[in-house]
C-alpha positions as CSV (number, residue, x, y, z in Angstrom):
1,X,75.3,103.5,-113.3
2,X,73.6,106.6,-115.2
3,X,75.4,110.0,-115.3
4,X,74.8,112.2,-112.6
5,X,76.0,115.8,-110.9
6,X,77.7,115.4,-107.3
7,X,78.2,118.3,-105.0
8,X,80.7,117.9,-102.1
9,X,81.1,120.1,-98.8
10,X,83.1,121.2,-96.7
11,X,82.0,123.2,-93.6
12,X,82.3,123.6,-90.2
13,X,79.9,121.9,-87.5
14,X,80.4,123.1,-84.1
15,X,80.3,120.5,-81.1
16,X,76.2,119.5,-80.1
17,X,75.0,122.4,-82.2
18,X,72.8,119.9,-84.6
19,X,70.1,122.1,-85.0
20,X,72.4,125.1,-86.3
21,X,74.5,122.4,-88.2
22,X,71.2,121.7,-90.2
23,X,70.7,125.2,-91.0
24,X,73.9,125.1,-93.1
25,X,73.0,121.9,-94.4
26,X,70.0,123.4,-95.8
27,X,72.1,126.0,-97.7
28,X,73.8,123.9,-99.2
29,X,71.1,121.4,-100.5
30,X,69.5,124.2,-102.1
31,X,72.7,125.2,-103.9
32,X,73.1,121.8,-105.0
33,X,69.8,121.4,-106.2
34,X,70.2,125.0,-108.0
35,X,73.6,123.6,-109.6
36,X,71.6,120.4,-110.8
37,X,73.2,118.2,-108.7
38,X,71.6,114.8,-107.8
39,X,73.5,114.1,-104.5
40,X,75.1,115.9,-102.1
41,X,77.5,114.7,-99.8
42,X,78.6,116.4,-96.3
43,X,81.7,115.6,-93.9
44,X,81.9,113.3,-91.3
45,X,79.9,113.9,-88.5
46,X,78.4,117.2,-89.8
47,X,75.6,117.2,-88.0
48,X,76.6,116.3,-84.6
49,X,79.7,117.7,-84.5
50,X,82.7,115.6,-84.7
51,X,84.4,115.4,-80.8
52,X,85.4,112.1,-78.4
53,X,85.5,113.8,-74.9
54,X,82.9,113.3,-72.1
55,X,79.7,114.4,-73.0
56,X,79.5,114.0,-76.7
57,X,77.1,111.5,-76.4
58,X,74.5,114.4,-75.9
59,X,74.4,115.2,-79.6
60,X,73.8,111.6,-80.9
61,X,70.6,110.6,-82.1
62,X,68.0,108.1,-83.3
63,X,68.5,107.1,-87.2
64,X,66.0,107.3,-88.8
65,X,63.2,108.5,-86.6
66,X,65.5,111.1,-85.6
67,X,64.8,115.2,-86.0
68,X,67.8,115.5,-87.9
69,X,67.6,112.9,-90.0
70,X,63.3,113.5,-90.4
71,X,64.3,117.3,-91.5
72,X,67.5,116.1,-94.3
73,X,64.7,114.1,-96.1
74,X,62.4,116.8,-96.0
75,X,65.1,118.9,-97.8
76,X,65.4,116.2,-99.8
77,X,62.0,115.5,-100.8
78,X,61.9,119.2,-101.1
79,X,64.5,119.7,-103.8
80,X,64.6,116.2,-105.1
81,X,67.6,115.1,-104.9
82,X,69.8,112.7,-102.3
83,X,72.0,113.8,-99.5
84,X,74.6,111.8,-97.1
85,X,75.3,112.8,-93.6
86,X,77.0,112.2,-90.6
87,X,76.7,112.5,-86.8
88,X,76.7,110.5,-83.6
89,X,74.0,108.1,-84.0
90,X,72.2,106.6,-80.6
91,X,71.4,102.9,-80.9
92,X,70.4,100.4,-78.0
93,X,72.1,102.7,-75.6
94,X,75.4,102.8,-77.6
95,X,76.8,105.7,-79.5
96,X,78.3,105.2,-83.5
97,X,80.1,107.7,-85.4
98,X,77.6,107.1,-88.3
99,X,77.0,108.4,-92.0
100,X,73.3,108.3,-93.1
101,X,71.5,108.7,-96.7
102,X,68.4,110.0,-97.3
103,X,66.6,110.8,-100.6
104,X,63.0,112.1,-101.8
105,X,61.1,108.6,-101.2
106,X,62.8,108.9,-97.3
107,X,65.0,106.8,-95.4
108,X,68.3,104.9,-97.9
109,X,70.8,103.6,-95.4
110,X,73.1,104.0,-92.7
111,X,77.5,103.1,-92.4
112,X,78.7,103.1,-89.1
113,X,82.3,103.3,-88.9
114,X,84.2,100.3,-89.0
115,X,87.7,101.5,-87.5
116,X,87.4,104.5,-84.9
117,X,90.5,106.5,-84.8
118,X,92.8,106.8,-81.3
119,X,90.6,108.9,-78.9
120,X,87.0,107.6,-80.4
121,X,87.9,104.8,-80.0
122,X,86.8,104.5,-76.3
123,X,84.0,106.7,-76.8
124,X,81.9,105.4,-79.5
125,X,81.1,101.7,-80.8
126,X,82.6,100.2,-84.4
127,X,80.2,99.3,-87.3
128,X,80.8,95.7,-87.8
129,X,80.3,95.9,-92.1
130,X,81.1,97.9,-95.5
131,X,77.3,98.4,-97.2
132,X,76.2,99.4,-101.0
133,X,73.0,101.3,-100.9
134,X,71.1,101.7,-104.2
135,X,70.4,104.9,-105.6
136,X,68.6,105.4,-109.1
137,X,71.1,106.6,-110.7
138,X,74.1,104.4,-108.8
139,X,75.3,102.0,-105.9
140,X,77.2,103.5,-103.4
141,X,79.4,102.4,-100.9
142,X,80.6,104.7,-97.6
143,X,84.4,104.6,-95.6
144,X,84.4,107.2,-93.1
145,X,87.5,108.8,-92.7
146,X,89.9,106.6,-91.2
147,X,88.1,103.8,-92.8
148,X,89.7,105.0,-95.6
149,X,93.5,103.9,-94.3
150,X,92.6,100.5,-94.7
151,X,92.3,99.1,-98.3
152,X,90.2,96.5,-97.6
153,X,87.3,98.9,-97.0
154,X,87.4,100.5,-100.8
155,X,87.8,96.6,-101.8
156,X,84.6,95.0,-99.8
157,X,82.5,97.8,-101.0
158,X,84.0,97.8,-105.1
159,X,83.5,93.8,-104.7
160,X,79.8,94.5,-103.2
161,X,78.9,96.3,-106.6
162,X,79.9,99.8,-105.3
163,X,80.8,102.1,-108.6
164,X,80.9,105.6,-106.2
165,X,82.6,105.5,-102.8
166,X,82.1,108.5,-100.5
167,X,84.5,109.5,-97.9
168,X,83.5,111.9,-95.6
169,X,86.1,113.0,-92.8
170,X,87.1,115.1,-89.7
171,X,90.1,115.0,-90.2
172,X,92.0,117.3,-87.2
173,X,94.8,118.9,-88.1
174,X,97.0,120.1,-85.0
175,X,95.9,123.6,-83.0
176,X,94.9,126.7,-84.7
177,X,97.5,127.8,-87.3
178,X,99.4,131.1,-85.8
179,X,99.1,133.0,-89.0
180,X,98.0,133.0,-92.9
181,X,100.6,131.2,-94.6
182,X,100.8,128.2,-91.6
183,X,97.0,128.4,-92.5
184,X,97.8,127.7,-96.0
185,X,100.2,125.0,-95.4
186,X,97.5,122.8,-93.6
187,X,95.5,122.6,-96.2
188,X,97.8,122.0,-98.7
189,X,98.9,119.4,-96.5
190,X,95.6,117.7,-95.8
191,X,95.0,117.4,-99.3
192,X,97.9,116.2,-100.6
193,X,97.4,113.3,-98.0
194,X,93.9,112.9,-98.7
195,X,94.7,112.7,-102.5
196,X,97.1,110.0,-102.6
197,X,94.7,107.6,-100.8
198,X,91.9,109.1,-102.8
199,X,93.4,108.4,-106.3
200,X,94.6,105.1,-105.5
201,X,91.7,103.6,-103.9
202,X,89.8,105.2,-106.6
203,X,92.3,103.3,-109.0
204,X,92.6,99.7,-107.1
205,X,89.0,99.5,-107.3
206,X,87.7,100.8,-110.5
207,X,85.1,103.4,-108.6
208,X,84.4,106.9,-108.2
209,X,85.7,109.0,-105.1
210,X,84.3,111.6,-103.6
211,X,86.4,112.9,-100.7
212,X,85.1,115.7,-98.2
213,X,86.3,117.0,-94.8
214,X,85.1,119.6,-92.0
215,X,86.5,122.8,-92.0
216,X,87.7,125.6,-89.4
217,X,87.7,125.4,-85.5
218,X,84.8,123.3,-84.5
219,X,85.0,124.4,-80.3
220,X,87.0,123.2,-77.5
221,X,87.9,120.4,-75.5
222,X,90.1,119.6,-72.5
223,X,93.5,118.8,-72.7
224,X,94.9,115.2,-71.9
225,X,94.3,114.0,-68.3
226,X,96.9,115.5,-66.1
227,X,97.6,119.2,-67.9
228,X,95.2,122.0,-67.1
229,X,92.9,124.4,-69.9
230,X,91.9,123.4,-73.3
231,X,92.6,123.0,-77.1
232,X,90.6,124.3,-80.1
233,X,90.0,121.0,-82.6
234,X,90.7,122.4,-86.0
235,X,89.6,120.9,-89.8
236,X,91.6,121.6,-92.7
237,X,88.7,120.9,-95.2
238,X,89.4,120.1,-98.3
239,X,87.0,118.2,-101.7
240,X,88.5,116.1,-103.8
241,X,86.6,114.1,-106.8
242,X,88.4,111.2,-108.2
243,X,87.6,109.2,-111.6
244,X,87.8,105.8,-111.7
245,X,91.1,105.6,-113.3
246,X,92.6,107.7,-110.3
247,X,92.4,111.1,-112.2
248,X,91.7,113.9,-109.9
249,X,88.2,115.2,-111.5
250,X,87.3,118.5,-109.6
251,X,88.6,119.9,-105.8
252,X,88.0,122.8,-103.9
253,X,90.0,126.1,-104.4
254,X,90.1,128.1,-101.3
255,X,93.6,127.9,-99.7
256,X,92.2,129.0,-96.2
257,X,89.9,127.3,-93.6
258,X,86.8,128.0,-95.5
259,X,83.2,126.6,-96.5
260,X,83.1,125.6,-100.2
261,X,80.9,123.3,-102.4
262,X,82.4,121.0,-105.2
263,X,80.7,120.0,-108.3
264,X,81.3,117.6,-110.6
265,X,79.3,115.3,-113.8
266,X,80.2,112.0,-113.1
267,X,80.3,109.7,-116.3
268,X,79.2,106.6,-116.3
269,X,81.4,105.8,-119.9
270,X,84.4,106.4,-117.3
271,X,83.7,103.6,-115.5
272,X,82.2,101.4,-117.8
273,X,85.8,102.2,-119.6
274,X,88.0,101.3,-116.5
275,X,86.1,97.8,-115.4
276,X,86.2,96.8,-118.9
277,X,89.9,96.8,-119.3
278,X,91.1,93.2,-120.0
279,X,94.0,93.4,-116.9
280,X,91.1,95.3,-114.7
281,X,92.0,94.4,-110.9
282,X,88.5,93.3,-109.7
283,X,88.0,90.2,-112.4
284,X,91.8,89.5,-112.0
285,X,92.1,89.2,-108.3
286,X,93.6,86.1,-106.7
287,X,91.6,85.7,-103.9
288,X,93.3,82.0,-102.7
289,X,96.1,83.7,-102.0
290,X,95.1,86.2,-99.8
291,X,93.8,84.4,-97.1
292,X,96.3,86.0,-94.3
293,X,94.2,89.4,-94.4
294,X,91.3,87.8,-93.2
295,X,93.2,86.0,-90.6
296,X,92.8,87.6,-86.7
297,X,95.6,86.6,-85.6
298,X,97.8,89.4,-87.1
């Protein structure tokens, strides 16, 4: 790993609106660039939209031949740097909730989500695998928001050489909040949740974190079957940066549901310092005795 600038977003993508979606993407790659950043990463499902009710599926497309993902590396190309991604991704006919990296040179990689939460569950299909993709200046690994509630997803992608995990979310936070403070209180709440996993799976794993969510009312969707109207879904947002020690690095100020970019120099001493610790968890793992968590029957 070489030392590099991150920039992390939070925003808002409203439901199917990928071509407006991109239009704030583009802001925000030419603020990164302008801050020197040499990646920038976005929420989960920030193009598309993040939503599992009927018709969702008309937002998802092709990766990499794409429109959306064609114009991010143009952006890319343009301001020469690298940028991850999500939206609904169409494959064979299926839908995945997928996170996509593109750079100057084109096309990096794609994560599809490995554990879709409750309701997307029966809506889109499950990545099947944790990847590292190789950037110049690092190897990165992905868990997409609920991904990250599992510890074996930080683990398969520190033990695949991953020294940066990104975790974009959508992470809903009930209906809209009724007033300021209730406002203030969600996200609070969201990221004092998001930094506990954050600093430990940072920690377990010897890696750098970068944490991002959606923020603000994205649109509206039925309620469950049997009730009549609909509900706003609501983001809390939230950045959070971790070190590979656990230390909280850099987060976002704004105590309301609003857009904001992160920036942070990540050090590539830090994690040369952490993984060369004599009691450093990776090199003194057990792995014999772990067998049960690979086993399906529990």
């Amino acid at each position: 790993m070489n030392d590099f600038r991150v920039a992390a977003v939070q925003m808002n993508a409203g439901f199917g609106r990928n071509a407006e979606n991109l239009g704030g993407h583009e802001g925000y790659i030419t603020r990164a660039a302008e801050a020197g950043a040499r990646l920038v990463v976005f929420p989960e499902q920030s193009i598309s939209g993040h939503w599992a009710e009927p018709g969702f599926n008309k937002a998802a497309e092709a990766v990499p031949g794409g429109p959306s993902t064609q114009r991010l590396i143009q952006l890319c190309r343009q301001h020469g740097l690298y940028a991850g991604a999500g939206l609904a991704e169409l494959s064979g006919g299926a839908v995945y909730n997928s996170y996509l990296l593109v750079g100057p040179d084109g096309f990096v990689g794609l994560q599809r989500k490995v554990h879709p939460s409750g309701d997307e569950y029966f809506y889109y299909r499950a990545g099947a695998s944790f990847e590292v993709f190789d950037l110049p200046f690092c190897r990165l690994g992905v868990n997409i928001c609920a991904d990250t509630g599992y510890p074996e997803s930080a683990r398969v992608a520190a033990l695949k050489g991953a020294e940066v995990l990104l975790c974009p979310h959508a992470a809903r936070c009930g209906p809209a909040p009724e007033n300021l403070q209730a406002e203030r209180q969600r996200v609070r709440r969201r990221k004092d949740r998001a930094g506990k996993f954050g600093s430990v799976r940072a920690a377990d794993n010897g890696l750098f974190l970068v944490d991002c969510n959606q923020v603000g009312v994205a649109g509206q969707v039925e309620v469950a079957s049997g009730f009549t109207g609909t509900r706003d879904v609501v983001h809390a947002g939230g950045c959070l940066i971790f070190k590979p020690d656990g230390e909280l690095l850099a987060e976002s100020k704004t105590d309301r549901f609003e857009p904001e970019m992160v920036v942070a120099d990540l050090r590539a001493d830090d994690l040369a310092r952490v993984r060369g610790r004599k009691c450093f968890s990776l090199t003194t793992r057990r792995p014999g005795a772990y067998g049960i968590i690979a086993d399906p029957r529990w």
